[in-house]
C-alpha positions as protocol buffer text, in pm:
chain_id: "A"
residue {
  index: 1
  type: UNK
  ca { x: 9872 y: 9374 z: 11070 }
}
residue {
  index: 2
  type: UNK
  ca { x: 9750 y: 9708 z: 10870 }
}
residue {
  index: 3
  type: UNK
  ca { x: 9388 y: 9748 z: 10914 }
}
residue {
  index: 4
  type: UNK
  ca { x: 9325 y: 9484 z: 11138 }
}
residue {
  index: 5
  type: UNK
  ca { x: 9116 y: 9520 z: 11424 }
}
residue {
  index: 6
  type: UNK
  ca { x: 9230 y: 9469 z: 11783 }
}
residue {
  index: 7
  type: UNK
  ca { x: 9002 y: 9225 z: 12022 }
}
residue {
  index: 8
  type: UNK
  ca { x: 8895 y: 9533 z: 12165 }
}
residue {
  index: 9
  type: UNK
  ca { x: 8749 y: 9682 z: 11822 }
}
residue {
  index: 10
  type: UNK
  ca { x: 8523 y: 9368 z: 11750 }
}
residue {
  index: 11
  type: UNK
  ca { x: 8206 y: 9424 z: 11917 }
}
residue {
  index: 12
  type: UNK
  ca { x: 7973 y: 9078 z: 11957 }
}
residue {
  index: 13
  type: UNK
  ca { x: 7573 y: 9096 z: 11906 }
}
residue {
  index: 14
  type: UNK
  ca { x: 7459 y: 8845 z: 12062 }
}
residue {
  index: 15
  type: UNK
  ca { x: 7076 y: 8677 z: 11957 }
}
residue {
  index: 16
  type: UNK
  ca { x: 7082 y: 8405 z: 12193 }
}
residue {
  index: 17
  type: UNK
  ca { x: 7213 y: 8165 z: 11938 }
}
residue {
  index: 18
  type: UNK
  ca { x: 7552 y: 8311 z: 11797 }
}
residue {
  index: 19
  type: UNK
  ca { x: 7784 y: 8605 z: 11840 }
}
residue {
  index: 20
  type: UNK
  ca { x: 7825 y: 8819 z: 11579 }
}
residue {
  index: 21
  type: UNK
  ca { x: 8037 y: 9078 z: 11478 }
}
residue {
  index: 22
  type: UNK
  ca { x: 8118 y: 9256 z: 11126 }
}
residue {
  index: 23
  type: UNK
  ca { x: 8487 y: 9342 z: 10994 }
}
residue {
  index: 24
  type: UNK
  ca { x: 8501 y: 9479 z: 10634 }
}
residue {
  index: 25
  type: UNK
  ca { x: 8154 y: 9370 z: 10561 }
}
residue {
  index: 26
  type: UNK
  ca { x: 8222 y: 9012 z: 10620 }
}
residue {
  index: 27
  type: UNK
  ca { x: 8022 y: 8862 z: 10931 }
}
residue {
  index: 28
  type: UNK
  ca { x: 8226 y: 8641 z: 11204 }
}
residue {
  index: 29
  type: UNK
  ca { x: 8019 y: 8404 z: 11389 }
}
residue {
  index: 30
  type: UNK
  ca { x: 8039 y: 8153 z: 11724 }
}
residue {
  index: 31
  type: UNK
  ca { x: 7714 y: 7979 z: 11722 }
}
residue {
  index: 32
  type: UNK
  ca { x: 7657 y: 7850 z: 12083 }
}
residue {
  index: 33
  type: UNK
  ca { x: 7423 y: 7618 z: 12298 }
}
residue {
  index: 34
  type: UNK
  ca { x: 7391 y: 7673 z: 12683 }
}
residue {
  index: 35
  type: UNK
  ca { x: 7431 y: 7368 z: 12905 }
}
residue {
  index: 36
  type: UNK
  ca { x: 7254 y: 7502 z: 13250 }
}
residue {
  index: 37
  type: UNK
  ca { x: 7257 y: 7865 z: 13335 }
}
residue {
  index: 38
  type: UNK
  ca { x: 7613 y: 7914 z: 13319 }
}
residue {
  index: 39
  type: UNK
  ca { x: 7785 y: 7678 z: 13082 }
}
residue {
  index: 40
  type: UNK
  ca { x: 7814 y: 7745 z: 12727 }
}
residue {
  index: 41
  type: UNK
  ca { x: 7890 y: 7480 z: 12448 }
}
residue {
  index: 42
  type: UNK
  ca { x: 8081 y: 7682 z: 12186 }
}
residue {
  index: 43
  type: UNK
  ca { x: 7949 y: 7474 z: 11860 }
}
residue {
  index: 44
  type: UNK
  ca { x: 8136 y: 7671 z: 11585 }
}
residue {
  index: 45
  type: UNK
  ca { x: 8384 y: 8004 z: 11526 }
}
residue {
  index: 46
  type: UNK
  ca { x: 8332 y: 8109 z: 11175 }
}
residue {
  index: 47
  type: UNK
  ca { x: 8584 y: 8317 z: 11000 }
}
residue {
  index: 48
  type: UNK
  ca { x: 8515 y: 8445 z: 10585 }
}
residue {
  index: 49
  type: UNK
  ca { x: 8825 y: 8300 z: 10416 }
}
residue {
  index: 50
  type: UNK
  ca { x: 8839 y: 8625 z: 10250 }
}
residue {
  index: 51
  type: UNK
  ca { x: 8943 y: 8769 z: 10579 }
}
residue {
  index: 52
  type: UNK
  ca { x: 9138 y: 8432 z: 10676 }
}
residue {
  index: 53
  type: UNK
  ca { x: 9534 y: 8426 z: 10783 }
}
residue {
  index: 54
  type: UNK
  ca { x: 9453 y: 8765 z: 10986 }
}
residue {
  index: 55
  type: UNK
  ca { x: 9440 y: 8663 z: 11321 }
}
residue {
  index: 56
  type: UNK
  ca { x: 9060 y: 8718 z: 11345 }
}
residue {
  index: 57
  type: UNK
  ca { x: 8960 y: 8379 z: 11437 }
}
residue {
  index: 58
  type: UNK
  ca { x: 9202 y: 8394 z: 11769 }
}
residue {
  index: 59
  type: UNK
  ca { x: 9078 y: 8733 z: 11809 }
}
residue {
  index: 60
  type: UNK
  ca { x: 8691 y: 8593 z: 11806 }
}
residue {
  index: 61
  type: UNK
  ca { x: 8759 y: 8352 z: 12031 }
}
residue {
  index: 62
  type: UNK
  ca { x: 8952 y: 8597 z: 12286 }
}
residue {
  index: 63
  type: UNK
  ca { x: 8647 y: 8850 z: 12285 }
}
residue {
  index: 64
  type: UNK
  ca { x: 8442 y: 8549 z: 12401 }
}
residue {
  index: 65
  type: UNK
  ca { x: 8665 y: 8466 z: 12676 }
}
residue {
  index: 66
  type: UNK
  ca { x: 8648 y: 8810 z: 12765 }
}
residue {
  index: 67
  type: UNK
  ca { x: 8243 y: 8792 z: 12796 }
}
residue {
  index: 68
  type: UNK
  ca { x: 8275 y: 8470 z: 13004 }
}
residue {
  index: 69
  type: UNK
  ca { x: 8479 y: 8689 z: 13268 }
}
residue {
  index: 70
  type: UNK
  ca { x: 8225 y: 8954 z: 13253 }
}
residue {
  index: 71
  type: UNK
  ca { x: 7928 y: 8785 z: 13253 }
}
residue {
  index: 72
  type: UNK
  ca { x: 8047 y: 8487 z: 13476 }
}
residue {
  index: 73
  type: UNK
  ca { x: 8002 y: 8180 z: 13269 }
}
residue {
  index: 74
  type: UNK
  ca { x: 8217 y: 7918 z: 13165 }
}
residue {
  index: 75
  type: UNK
  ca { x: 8272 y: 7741 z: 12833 }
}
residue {
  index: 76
  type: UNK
  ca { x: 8283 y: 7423 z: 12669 }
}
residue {
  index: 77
  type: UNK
  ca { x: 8449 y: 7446 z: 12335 }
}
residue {
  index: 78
  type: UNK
  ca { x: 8297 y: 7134 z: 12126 }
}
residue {
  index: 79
  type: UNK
  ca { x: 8443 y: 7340 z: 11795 }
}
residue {
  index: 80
  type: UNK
  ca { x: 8792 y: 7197 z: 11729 }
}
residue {
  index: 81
  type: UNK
  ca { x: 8919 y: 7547 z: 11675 }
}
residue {
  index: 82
  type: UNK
  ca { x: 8803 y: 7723 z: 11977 }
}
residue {
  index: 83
  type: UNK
  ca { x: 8939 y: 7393 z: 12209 }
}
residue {
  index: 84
  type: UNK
  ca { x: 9266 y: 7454 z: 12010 }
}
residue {
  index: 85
  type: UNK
  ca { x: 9295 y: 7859 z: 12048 }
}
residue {
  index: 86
  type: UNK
  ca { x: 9269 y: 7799 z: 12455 }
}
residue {
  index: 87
  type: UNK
  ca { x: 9463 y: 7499 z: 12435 }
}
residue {
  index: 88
  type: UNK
  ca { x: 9710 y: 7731 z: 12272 }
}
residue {
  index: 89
  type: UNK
  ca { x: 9639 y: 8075 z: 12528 }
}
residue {
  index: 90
  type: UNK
  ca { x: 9710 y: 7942 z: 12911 }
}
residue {
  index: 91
  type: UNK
  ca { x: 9571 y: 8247 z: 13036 }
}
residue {
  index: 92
  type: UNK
  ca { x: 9219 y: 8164 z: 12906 }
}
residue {
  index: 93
  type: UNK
  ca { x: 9210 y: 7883 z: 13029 }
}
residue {
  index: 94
  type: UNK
  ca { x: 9008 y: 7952 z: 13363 }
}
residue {
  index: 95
  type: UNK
  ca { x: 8700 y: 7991 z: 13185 }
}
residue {
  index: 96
  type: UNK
  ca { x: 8705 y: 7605 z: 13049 }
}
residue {
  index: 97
  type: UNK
  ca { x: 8410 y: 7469 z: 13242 }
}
């Protein structure tokens, strides 16, 4: 899609509570919990529904599996729509915890 961002253009701050990250002004968000060192519980994935239908939610989600493989963790995805987006991407799937 025009003017959307690849996974690689969304950059996550992270202040030990969510992931953030900023498209057009509008703030995406995966507030977390950590269960033990290397577990997180992902809570919630929060797109705008002015930028909904793009794609960015899956792309959220995707940067975060990304982090898990860098930084070694693994995930538990208590929000529906971050169970559903691995569910739906086999290849993520070895960072389920």
């Amino acid at each position: 899609m025009e003017g959307c961002p690849s996974m690689s253009d969304l950059t996550l701050q992270d202040d030990g509570k969510q992931l953030t990250t900023d498209v057009e002004g509008h703030e995406l968000v995966i507030r977390y919990g950590w269960q033990g060192d290397d577990v997180m519980r992902v809570d919630f994935v929060g797109v705008p529904s002015a930028l909904g239908g793009r794609g960015l939610g899956t792309k959220l989600v995707g940067k975060l599996v990304e982090k898990a493989r860098a930084e070694n963790f693994k995930l538990v995805p208590v929000c529906g729509f971050a169970r559903t987006q691995i569910d739906r991407h086999p290849d993520w799937k070895d960072v389920l915890a």
